[in-house]
Backbone of each chain as ProteinMPNN parsed JSONL, in Angstrom:
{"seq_chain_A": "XXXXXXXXXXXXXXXXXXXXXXXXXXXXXXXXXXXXXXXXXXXXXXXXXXXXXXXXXXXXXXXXXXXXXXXXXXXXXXXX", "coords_chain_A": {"N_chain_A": [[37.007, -0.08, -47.869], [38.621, -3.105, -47.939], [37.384, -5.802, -49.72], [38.724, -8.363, -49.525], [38.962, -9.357, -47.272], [40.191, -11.764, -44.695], [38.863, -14.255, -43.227], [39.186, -15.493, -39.649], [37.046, -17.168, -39.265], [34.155, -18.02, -40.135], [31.042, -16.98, -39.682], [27.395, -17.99, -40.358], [25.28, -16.154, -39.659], [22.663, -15.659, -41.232], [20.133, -17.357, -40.842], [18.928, -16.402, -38.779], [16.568, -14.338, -36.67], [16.944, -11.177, -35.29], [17.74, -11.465, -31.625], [19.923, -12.674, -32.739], [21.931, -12.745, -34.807], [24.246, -10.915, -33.901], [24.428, -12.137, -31.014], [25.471, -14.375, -31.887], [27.778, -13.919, -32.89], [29.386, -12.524, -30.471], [29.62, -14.961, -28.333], [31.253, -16.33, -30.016], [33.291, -14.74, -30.735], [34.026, -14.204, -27.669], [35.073, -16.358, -26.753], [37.025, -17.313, -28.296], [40.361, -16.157, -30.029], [42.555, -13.765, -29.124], [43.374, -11.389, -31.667], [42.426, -12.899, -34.225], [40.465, -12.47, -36.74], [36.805, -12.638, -37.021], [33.768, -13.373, -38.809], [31.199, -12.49, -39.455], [27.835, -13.303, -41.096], [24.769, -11.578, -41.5], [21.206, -11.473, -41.958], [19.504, -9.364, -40.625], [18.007, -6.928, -40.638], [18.693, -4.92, -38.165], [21.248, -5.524, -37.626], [22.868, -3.722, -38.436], [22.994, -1.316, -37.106], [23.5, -2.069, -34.927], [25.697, -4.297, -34.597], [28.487, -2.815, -35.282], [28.109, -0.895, -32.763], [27.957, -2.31, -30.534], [30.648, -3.545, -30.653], [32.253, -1.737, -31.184], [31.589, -0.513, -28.35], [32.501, -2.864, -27.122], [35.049, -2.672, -27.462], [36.567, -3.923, -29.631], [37.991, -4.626, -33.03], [36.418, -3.044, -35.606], [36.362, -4.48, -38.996], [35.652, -4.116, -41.387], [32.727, -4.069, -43.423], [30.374, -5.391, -45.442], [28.176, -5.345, -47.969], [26.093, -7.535, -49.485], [24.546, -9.438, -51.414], [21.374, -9.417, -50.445], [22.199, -9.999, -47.766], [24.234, -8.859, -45.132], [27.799, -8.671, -44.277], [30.026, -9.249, -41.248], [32.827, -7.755, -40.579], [35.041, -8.939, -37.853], [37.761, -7.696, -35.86], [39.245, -9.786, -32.647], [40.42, -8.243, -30.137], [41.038, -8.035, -27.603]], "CA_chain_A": [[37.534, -1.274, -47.219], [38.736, -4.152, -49.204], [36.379, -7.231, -50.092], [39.209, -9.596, -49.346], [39.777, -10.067, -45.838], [40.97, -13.55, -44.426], [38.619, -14.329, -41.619], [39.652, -16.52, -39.496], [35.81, -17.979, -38.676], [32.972, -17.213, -40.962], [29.334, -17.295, -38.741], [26.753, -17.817, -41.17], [23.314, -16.429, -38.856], [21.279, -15.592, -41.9], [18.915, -17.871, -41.256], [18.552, -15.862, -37.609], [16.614, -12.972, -36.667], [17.874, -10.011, -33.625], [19.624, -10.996, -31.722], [20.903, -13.818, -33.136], [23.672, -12.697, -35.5], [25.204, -10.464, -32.41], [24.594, -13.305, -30.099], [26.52, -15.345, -32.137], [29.296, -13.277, -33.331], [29.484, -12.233, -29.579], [29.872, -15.761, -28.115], [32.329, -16.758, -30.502], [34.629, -13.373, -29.6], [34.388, -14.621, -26.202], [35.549, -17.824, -26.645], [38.179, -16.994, -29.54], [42.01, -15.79, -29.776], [43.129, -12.396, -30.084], [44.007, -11.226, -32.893], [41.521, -13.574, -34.886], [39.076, -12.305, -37.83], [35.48, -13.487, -36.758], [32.963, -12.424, -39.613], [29.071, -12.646, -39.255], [26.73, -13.016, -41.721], [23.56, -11.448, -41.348], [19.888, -10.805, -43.036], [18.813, -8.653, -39.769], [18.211, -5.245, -40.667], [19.348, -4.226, -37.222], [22.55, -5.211, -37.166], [24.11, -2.507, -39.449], [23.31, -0.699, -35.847], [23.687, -3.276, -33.409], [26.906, -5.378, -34.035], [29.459, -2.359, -35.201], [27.836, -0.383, -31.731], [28.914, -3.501, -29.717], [32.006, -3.623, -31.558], [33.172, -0.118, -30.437], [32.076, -0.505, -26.64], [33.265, -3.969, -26.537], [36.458, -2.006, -28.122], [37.524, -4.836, -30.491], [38.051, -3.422, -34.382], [35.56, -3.271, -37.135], [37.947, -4.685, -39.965], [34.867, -4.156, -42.444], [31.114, -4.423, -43.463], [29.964, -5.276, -46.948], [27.072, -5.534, -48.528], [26.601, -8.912, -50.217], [22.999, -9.983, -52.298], [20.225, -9.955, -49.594], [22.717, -10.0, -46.723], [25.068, -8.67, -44.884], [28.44, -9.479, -43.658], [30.759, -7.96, -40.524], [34.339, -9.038, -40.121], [35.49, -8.155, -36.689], [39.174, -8.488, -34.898], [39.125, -9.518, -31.493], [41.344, -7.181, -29.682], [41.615, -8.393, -26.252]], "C_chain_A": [[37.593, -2.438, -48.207], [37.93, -4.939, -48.765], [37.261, -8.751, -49.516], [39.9, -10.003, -48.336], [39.285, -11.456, -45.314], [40.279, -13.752, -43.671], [38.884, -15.597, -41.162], [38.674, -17.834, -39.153], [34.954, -17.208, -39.64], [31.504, -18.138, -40.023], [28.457, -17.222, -39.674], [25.139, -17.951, -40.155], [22.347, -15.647, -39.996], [20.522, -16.067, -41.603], [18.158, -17.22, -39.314], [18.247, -14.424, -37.22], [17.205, -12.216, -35.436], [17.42, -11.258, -32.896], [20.215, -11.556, -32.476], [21.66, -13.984, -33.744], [24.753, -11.897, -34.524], [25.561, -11.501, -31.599], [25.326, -14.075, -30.603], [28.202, -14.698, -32.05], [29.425, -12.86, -31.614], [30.275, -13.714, -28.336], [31.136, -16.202, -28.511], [33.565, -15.664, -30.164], [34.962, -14.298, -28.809], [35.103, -16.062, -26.162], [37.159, -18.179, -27.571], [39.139, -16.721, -29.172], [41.57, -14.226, -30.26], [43.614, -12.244, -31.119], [43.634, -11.808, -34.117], [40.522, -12.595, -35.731], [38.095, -13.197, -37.292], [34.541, -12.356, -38.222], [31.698, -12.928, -39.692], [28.718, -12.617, -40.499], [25.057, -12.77, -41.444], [22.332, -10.837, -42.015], [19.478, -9.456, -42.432], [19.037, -7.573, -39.97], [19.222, -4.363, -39.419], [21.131, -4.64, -36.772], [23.769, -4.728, -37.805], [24.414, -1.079, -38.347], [24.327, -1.316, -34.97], [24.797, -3.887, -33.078], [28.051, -3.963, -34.495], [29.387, -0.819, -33.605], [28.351, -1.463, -30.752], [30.422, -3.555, -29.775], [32.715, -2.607, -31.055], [32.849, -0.032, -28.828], [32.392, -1.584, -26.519], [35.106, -3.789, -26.671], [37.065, -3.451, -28.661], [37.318, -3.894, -31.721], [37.407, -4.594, -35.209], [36.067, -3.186, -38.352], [36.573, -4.15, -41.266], [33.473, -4.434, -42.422], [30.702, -4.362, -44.933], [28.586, -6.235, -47.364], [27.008, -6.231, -49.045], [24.356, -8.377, -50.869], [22.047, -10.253, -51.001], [20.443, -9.987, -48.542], [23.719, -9.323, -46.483], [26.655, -8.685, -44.286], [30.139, -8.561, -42.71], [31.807, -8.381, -40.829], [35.105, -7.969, -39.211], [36.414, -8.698, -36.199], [38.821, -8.181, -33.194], [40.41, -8.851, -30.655], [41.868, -7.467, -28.51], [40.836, -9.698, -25.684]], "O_chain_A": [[36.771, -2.66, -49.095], [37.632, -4.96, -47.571], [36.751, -9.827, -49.201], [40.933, -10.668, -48.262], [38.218, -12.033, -45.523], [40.899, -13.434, -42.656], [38.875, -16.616, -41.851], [39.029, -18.983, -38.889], [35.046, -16.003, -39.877], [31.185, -19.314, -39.849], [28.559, -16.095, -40.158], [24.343, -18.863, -39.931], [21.334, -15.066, -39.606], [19.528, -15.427, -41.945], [17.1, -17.624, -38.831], [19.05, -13.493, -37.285], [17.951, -12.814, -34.661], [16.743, -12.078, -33.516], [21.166, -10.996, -33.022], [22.323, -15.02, -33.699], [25.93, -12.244, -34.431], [26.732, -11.829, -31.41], [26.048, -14.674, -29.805], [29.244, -14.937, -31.441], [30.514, -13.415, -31.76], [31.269, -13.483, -27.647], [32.037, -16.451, -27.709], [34.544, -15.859, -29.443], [35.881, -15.1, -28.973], [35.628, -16.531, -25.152], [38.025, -19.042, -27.426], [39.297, -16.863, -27.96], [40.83, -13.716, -31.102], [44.399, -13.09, -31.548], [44.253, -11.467, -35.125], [39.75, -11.935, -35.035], [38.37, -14.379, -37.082], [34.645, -11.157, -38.48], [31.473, -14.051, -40.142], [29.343, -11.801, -41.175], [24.266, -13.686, -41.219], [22.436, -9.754, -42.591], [19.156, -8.511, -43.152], [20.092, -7.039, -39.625], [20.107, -3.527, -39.605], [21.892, -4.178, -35.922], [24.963, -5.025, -37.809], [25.294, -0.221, -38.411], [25.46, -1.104, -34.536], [25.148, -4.13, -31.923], [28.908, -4.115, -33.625], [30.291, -0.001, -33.434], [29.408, -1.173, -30.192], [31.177, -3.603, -28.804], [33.806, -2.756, -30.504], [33.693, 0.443, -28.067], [32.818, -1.646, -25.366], [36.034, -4.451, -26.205], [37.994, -3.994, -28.063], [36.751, -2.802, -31.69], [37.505, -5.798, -35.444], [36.268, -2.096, -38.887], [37.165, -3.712, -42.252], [32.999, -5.019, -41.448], [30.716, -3.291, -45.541], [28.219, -7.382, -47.109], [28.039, -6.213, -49.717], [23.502, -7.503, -50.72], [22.031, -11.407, -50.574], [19.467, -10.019, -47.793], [24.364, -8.997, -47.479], [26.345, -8.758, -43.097], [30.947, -7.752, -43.166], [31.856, -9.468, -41.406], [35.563, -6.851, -39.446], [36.389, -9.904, -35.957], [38.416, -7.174, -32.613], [41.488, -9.397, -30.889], [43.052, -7.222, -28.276], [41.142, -10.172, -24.589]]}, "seq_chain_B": "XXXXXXXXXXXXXXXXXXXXXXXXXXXXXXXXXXXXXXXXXXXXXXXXXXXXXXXXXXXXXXXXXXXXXXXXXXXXXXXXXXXXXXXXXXXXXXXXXXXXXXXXXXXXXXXXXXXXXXXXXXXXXXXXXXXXXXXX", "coords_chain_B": {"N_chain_B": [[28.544, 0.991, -13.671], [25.922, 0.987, -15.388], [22.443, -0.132, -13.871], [19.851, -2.067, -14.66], [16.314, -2.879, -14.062], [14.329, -6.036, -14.637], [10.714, -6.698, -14.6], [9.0, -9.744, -14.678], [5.83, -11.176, -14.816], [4.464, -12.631, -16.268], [3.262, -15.938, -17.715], [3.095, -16.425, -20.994], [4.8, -16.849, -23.349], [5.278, -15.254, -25.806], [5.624, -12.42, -24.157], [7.868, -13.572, -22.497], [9.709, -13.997, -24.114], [9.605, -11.581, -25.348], [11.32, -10.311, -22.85], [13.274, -11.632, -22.516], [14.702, -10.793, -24.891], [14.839, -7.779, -24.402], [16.507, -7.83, -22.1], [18.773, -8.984, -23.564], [19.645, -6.805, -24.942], [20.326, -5.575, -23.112], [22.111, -6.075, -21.967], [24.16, -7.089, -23.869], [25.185, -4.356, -24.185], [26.24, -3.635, -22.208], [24.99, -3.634, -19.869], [24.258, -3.791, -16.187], [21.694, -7.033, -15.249], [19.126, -7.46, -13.973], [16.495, -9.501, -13.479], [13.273, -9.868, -12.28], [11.319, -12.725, -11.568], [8.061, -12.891, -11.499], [4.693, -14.6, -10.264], [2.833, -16.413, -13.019], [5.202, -16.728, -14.314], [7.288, -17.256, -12.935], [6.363, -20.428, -13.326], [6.667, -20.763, -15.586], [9.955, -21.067, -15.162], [10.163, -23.32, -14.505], [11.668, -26.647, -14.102], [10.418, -28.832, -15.689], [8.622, -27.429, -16.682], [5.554, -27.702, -18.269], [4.863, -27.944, -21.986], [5.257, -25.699, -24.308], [3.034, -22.543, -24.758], [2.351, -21.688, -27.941], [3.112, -18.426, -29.144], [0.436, -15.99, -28.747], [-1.047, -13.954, -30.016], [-3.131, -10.206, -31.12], [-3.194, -9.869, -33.372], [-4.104, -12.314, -35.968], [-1.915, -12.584, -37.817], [0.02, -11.939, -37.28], [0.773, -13.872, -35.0], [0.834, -15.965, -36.345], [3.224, -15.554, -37.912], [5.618, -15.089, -36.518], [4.927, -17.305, -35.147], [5.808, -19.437, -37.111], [8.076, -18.588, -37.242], [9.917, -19.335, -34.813], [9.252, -22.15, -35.044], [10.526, -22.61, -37.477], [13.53, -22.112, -36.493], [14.311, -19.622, -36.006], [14.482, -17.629, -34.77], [16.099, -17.12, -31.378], [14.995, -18.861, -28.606], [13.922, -18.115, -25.481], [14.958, -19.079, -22.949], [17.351, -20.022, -23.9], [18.69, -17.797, -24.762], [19.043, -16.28, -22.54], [20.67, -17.679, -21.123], [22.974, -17.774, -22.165], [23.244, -15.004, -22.243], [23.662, -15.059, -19.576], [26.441, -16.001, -19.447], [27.656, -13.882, -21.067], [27.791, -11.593, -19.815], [26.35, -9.095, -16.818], [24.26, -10.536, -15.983], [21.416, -11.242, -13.629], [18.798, -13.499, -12.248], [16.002, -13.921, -10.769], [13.71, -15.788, -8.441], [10.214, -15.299, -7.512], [9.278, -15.706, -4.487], [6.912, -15.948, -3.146], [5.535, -17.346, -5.19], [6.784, -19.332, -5.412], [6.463, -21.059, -3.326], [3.475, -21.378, -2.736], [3.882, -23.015, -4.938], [5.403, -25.213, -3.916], [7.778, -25.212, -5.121], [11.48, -26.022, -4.864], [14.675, -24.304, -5.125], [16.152, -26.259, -7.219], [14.582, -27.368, -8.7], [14.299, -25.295, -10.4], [15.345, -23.846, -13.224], [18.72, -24.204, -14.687], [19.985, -21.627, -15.038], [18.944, -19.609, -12.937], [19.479, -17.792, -10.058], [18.494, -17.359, -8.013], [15.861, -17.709, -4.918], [13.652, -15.499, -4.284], [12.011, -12.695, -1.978], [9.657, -9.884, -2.295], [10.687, -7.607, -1.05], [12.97, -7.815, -1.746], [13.216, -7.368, -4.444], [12.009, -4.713, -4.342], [14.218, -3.073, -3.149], [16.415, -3.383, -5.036], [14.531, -2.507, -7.337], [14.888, 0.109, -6.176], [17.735, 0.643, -5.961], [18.366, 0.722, -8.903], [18.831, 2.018, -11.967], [16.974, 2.029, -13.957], [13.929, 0.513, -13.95], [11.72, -1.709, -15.285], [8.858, -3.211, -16.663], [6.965, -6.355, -17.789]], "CA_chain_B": [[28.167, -0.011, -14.928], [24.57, 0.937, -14.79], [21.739, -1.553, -13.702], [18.464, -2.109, -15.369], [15.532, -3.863, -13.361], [12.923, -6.179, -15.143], [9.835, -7.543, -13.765], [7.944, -10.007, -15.22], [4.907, -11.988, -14.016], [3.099, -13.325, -17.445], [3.934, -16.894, -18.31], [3.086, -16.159, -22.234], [5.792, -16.968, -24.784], [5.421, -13.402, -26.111], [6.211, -11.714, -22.745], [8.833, -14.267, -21.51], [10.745, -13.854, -25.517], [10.343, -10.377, -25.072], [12.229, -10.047, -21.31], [15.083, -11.797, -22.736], [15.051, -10.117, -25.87], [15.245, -6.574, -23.369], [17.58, -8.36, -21.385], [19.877, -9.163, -24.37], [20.176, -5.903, -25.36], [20.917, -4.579, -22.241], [23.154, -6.597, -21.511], [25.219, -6.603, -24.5], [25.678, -2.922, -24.254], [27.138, -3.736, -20.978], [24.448, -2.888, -18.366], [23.704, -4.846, -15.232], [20.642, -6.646, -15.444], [17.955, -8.318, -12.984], [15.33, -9.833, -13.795], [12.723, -10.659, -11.216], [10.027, -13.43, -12.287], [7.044, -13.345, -10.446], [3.491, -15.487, -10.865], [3.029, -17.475, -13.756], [6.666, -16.316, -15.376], [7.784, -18.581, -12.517], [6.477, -21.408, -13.446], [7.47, -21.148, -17.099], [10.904, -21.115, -14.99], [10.351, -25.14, -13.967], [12.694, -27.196, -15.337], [9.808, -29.668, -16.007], [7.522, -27.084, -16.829], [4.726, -28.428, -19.593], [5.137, -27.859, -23.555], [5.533, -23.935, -24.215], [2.428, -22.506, -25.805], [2.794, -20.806, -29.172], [2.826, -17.046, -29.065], [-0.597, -15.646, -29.547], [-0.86, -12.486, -30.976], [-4.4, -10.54, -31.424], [-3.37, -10.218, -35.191], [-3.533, -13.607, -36.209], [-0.869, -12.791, -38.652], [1.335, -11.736, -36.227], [1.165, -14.724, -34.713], [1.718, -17.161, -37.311], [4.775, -15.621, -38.922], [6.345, -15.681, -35.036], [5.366, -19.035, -34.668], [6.508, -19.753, -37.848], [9.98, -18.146, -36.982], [10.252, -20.036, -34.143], [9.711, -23.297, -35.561], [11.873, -22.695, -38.234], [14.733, -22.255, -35.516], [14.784, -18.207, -36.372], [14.432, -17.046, -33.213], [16.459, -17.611, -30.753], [14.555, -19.193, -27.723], [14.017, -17.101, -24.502], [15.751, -19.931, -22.41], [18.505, -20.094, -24.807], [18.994, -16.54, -24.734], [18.524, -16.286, -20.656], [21.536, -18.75, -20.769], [23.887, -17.449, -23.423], [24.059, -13.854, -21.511], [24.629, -15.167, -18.15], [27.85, -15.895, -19.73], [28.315, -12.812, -21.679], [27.64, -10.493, -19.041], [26.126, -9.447, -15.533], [23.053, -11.147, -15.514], [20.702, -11.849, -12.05], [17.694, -13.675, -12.442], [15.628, -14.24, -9.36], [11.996, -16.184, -8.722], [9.707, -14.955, -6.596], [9.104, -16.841, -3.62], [5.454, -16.534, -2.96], [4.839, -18.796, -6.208], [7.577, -21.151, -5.338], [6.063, -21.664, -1.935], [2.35, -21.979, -3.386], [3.716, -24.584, -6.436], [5.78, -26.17, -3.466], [9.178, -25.716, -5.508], [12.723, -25.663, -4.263], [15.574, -24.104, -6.344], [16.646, -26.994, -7.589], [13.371, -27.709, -9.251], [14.051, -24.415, -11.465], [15.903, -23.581, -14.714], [20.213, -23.816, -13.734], [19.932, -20.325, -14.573], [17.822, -18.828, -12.067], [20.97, -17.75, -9.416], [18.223, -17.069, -6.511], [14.247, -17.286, -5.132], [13.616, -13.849, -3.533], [10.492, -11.872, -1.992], [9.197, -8.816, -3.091], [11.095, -6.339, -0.644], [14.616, -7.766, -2.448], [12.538, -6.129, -5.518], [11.335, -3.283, -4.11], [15.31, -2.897, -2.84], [16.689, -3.823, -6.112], [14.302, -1.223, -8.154], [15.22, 1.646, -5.906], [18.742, 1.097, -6.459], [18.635, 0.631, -10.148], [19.0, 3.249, -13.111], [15.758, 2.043, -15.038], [12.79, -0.635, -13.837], [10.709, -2.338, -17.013], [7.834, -4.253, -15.915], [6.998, -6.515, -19.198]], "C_chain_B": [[26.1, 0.382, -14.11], [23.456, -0.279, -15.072], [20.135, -1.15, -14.504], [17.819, -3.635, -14.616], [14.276, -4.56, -14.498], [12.209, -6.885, -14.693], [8.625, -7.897, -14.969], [7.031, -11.289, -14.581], [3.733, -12.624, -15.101], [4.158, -14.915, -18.129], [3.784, -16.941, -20.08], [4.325, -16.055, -22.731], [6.117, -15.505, -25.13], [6.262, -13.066, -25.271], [7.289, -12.87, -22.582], [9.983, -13.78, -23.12], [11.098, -12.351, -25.414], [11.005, -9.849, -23.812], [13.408, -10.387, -21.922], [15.576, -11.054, -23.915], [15.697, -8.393, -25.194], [16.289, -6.963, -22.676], [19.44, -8.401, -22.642], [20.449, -7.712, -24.48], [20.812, -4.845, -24.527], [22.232, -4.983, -21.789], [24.495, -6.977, -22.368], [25.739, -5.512, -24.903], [26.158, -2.66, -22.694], [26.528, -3.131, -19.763], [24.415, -4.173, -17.643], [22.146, -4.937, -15.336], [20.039, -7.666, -14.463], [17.23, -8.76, -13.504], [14.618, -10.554, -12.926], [11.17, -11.659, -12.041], [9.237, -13.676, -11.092], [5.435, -14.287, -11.357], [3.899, -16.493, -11.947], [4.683, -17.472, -14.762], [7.657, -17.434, -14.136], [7.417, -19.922, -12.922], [6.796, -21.596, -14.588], [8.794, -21.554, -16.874], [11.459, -22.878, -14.713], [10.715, -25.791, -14.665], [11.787, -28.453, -16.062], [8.291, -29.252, -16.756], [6.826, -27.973, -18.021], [5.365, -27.3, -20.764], [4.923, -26.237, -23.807], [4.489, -23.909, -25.007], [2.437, -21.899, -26.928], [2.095, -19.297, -28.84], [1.295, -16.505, -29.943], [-0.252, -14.033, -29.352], [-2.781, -11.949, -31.116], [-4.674, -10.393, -32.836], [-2.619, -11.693, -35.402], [-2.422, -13.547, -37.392], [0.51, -12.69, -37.772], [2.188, -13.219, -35.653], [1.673, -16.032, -35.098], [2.984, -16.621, -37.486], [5.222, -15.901, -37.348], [6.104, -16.609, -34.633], [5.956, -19.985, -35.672], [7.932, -19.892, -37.653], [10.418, -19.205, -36.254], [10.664, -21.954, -34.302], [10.989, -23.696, -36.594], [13.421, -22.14, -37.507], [15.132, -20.987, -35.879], [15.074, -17.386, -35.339], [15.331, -17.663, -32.201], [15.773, -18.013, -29.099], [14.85, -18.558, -26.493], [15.068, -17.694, -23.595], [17.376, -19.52, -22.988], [19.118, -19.094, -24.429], [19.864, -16.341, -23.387], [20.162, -16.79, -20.633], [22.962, -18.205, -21.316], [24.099, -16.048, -22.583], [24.176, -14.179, -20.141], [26.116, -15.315, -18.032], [28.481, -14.956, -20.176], [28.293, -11.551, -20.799], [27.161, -10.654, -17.061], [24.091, -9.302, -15.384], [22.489, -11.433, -14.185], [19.368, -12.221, -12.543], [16.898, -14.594, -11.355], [14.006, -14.489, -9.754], [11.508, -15.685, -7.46], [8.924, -16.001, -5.503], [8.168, -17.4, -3.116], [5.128, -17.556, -3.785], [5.883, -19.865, -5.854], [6.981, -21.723, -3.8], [4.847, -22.411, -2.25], [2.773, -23.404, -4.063], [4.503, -25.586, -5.292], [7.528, -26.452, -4.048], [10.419, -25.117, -4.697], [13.741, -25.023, -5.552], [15.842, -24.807, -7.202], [15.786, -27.204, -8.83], [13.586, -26.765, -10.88], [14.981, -24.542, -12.34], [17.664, -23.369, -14.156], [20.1, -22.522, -14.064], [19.595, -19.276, -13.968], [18.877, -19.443, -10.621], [19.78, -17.838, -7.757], [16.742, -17.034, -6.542], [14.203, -16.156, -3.707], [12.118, -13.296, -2.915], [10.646, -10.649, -2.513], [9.999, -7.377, -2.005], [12.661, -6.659, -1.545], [13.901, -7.434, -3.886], [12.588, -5.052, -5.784], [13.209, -2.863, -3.62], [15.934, -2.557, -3.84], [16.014, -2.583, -7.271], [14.709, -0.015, -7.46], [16.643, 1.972, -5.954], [19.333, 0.932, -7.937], [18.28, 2.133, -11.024], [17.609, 3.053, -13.705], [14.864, 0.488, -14.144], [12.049, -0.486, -15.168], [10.212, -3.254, -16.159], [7.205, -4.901, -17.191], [5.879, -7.698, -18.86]], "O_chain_B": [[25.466, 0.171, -13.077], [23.448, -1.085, -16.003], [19.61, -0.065, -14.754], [18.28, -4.773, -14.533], [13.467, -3.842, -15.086], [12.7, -7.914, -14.23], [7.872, -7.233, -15.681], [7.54, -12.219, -13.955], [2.573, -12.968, -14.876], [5.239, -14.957, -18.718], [4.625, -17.727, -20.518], [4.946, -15.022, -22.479], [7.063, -14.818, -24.746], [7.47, -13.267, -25.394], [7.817, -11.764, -22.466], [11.047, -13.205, -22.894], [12.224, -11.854, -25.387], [11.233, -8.643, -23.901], [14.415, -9.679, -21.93], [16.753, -10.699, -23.971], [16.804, -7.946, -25.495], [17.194, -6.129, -22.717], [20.6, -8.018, -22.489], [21.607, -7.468, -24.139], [21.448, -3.828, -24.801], [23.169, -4.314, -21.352], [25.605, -7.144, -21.863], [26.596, -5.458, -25.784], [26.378, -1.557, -22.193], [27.072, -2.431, -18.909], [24.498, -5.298, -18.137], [21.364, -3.993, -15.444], [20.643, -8.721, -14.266], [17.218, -8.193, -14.597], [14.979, -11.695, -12.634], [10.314, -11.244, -12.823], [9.49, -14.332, -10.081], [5.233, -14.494, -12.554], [4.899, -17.211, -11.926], [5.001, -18.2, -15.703], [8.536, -18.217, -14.497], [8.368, -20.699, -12.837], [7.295, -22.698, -14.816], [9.301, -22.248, -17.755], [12.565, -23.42, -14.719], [10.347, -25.802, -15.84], [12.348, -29.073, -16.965], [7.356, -29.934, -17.174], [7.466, -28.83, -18.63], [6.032, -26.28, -20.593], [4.063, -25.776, -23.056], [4.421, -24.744, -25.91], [2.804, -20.828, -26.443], [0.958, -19.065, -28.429], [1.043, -16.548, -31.147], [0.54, -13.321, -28.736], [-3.662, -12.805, -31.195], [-5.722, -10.605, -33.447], [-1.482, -12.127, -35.221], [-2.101, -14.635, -37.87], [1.603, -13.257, -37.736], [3.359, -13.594, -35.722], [2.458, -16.838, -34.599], [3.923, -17.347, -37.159], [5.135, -17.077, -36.995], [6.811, -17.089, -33.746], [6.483, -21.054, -35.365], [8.708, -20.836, -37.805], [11.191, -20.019, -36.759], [11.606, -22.674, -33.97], [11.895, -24.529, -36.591], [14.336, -21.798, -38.256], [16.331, -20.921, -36.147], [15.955, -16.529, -35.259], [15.294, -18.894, -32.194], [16.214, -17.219, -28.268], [16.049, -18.373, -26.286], [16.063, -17.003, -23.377], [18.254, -18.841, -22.455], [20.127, -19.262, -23.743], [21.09, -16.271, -23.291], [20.886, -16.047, -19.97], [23.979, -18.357, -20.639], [25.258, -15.924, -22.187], [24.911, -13.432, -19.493], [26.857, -14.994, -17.103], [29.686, -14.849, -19.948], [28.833, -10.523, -21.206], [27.383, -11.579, -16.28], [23.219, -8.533, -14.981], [23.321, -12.005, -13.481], [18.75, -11.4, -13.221], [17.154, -15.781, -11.151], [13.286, -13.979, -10.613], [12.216, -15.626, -6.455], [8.131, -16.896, -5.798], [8.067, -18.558, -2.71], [4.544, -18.56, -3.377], [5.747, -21.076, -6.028], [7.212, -22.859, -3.384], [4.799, -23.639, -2.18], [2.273, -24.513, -3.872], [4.373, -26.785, -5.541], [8.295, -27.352, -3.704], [10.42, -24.066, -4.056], [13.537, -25.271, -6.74], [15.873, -24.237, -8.293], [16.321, -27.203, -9.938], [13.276, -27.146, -12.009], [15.597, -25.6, -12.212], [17.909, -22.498, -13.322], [20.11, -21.936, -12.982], [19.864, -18.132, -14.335], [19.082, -20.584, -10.207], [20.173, -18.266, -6.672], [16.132, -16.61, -7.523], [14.645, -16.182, -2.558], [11.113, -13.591, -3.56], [11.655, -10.322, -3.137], [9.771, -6.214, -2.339], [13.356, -5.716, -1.923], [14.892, -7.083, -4.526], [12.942, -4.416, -6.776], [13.298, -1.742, -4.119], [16.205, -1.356, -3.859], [16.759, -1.868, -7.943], [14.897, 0.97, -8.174], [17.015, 3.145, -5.987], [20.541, 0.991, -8.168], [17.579, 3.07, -10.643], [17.047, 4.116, -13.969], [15.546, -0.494, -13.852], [11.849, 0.501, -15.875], [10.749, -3.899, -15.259], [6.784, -4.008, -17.926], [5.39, -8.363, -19.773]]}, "name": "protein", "num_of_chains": 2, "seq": "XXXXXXXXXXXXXXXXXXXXXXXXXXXXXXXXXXXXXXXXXXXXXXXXXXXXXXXXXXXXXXXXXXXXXXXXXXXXXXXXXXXXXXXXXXXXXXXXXXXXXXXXXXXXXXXXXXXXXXXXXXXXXXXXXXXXXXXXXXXXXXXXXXXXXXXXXXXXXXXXXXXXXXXXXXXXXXXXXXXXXXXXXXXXXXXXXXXXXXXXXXXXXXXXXXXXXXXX"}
């Protein structure tokens, strides 16, 4: 997956542990446009489970997940 | 859409962080969820309640770094939480009515997110038609 997708919102919840990078990136979905890039940043071990498992039963698409220095970061299209 | 019941009756920080933390997760994997607060987990529910006490722990390490977290705004607050999936999902969170009768409170009194005050047979109703009860 390429490194250089456009998002259209960057969430920066490093400094938040579970839930709180789902909970965010989740909120913002909900509140967002279709068809929008939202991309999380997160430290939380668990959400290399947690947010692309949401992601597939909330059925929006998991544009990517890359590994950065110490963190991690999603970038998800909202679909509907 | 299956339901998940939780009952909790400990006003402790701990226990009230971890209900919503169970709650979150159930509820962003798209279950229905209850949550009945009985005893002192009601009155943590008062919108005036007193100053929250810091999570004790019986390893005092435990409990620093989690009160650490908290201060440093890492955590997201049980309230907070509580609040944030009533919108994202199908949340119910009901007080139990013996303690609101005892403390003397009316709905109004409680947290805007707390939809209803209930007795213990809309419980006992409530767990027998649910998929899973957690008592926390």
């Amino acid at each position: 997956m390429s490194q250089e997708i456009k998002a259209d919102k960057v969430i920066d919840a490093r400094g938040s542990f579970c839930p709180g990078p789902l909970m965010e990136l989740i909120k913002n979905i909900k509140r967002g446009e279709v068809g929008k890039i939202y991309e999380v940043w997160s430290k939380d071990a668990g959400s290399i489970r947690d947010i692309p498992k949401w992601v597939a039963k909330a059925k929006h698409e998991m544009v990517g997940i890359f590994e950065e220095d110490g963190y991690t970061r999603f970038a998800v299209k909202k679909m509907r | 859409m299956a339901k998940l019941v939780l009952v909790c009756d400990s006003g402790a920080t701990d226990k009230l962080q971890t209900v919503a933390l169970v709650a979150s997760g159930a509820v962003t994997s798209d279950y229905e969820v209850l949550i009945f607060f009985m005893h002192d987990a009601v009155y943590a529910l008062k919108k005036d309640a007193p100053a929250e006490p810091d999570v004790t722990s019986v390893f005092p390490e435990v409990s620093n770094k989690i009160n650490q977290a908290r201060q440093e705004g890492k955590l997201v607050h049980w309230k907070e939480l509580l609040e944030d999936l009533k919108d994202l999902g199908e949340l119910q969170i009901i007080a139990c009515v013996q303690i609101t009768e005892i403390l003397g409170l009316e709905k109004d009194d409680l947290l805007p997110f707390v939809d209803d005050i209930a007795g213990v047979n809309t419980l006992a109703e409530e767990a027998m038609n649910a998929d899973q009860v957690i008592s926390i």
